[in-house]
C-alpha positions in Angstrom: 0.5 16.4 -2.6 2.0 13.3 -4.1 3.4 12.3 -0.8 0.0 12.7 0.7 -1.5 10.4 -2.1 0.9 7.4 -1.7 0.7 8.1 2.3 -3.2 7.5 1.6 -2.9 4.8 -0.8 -0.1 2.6 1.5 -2.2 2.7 4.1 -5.8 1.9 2.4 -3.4 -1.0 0.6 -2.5 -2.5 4.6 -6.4 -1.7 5.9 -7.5 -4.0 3.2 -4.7 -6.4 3.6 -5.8 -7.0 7.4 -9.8 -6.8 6.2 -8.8 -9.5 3.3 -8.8 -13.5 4.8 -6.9 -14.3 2.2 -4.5 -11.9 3.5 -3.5 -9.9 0.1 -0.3 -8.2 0.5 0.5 -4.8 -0.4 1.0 -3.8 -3.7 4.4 -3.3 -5.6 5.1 0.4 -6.5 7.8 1.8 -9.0 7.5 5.4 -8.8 8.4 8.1 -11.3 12.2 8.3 -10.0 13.2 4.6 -10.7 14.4 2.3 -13.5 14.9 -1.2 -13.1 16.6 -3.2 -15.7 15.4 -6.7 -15.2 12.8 -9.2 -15.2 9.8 -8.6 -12.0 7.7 -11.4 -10.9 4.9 -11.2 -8.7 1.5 -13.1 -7.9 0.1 -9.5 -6.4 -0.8 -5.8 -7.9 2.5 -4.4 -9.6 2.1 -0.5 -10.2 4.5 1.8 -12.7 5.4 4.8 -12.8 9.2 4.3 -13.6 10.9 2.8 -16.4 11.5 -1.0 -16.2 13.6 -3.0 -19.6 12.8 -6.4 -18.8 9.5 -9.0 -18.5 6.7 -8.5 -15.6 4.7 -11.2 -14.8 2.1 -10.4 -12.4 -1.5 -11.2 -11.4 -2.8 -7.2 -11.9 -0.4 -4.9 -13.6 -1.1 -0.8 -14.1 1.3 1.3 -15.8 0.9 5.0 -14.8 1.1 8.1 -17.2 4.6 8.6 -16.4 5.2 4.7 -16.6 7.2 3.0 -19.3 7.7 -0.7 -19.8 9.9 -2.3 -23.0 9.7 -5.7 -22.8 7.0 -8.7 -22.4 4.1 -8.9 -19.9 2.4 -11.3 -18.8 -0.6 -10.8 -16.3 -4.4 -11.6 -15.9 -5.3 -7.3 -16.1 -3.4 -4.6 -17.3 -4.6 -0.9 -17.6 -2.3 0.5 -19.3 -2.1 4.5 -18.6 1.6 5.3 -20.2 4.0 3.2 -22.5 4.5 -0.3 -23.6 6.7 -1.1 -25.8 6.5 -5.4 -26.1 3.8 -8.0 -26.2 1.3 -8.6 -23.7 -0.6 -11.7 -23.2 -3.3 -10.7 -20.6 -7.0 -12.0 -19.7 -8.3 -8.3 -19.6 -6.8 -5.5 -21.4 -7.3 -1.5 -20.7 -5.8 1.0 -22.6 -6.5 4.9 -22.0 -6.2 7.9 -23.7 -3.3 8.6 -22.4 -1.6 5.4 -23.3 1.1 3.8 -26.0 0.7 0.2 -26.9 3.4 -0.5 -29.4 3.5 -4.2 -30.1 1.2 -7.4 -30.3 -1.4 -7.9 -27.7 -3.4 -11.4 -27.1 -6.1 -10.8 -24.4 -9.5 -12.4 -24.0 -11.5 -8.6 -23.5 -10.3 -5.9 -24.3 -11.7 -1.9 -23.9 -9.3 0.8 -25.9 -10.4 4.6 -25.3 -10.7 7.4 -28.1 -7.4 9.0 -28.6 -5.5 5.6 -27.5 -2.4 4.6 -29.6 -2.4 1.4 -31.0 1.0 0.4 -32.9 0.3 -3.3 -33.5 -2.1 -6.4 -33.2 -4.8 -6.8 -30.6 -5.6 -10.9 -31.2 -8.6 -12.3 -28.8 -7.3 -15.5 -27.1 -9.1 -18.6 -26.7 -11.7 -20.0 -29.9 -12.0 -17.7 -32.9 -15.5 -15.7 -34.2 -17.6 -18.4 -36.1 -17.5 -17.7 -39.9 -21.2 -16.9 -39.9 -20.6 -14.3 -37.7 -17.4 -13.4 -38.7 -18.8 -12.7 -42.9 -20.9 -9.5 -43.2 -23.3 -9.9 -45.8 -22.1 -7.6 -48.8 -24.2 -5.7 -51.1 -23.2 -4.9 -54.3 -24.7 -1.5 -55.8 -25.2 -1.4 -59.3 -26.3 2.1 -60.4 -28.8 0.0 -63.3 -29.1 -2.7 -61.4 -31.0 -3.8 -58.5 -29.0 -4.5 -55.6 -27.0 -8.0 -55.5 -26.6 -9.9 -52.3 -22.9 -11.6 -52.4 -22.4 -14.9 -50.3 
């Protein structure tokens, strides 16, 4: 069944690469068997389901359940399905159920699901919340009292 899927997958990958006038390229695969100590740079789709110790830099990055990256990663989207272990400094961020995000995140939108781990920061990029915005308005509750507005 798995060889049937990446059979499948490989060759939707080249129909669209011929469809495509920009002529995308295929994408780069690290399956479940593989570990790669090292640094990957690519300007296409990297996916993981290895284990790679070193930096990816990469347009679209997607790290599978079994996948496991430990280092920095640098790309405009990453779902992220399995393990990271570093920073990221993405444009869009997606982090399943499934996945481990252990370590400082900057990202301009982000979307975590219920049952995610988060071991870290999550910082939006780019101009910070306006204080207005950013200040709830507090009540106080005094059980003698009338309710207080604090500024």
């Amino acid at each position: 069944m798995k060889k049937l899927r990446k059979l499948i997958y490989l060759k939707m990958a080249r129909r669209l690469e011929r469809s495509n006038v920009e002529g995308a390229s295929v994408p780069t695969i690290i399956s479940d068997n593989t570990k790669i100590n090292g640094d990957i740079i690519s300007e296409g789709v990297v996916h993981i389901d290895g284990i790679i110790e070193g930096d990816i830099s990469c347009n679209e990055l997607i790290i599978g359940i079994k996948g496991s990256v430990t280092g920095s990663v640098t790309a405009n989207s990453l779902q992220l399905f399995g393990t990271l272990n570093g920073k990221a400094s993405v444009d869009s961020l997606f982090v399943a159920k499934t996945a481990k995000l252990i370590g400082d995140a900057t990202h301009n939108t982000i979307a975590i699901e219920p049952g995610a781990y988060v071991d870290g920061r999550c910082m939006r990029n780019g101009a910070p919340i306006p204080a207005e915005q950013a200040k709830p308005d507090l009540m106080l509750v005094d059980s003698s009292r009338k309710p207080k507005k604090i500024s």
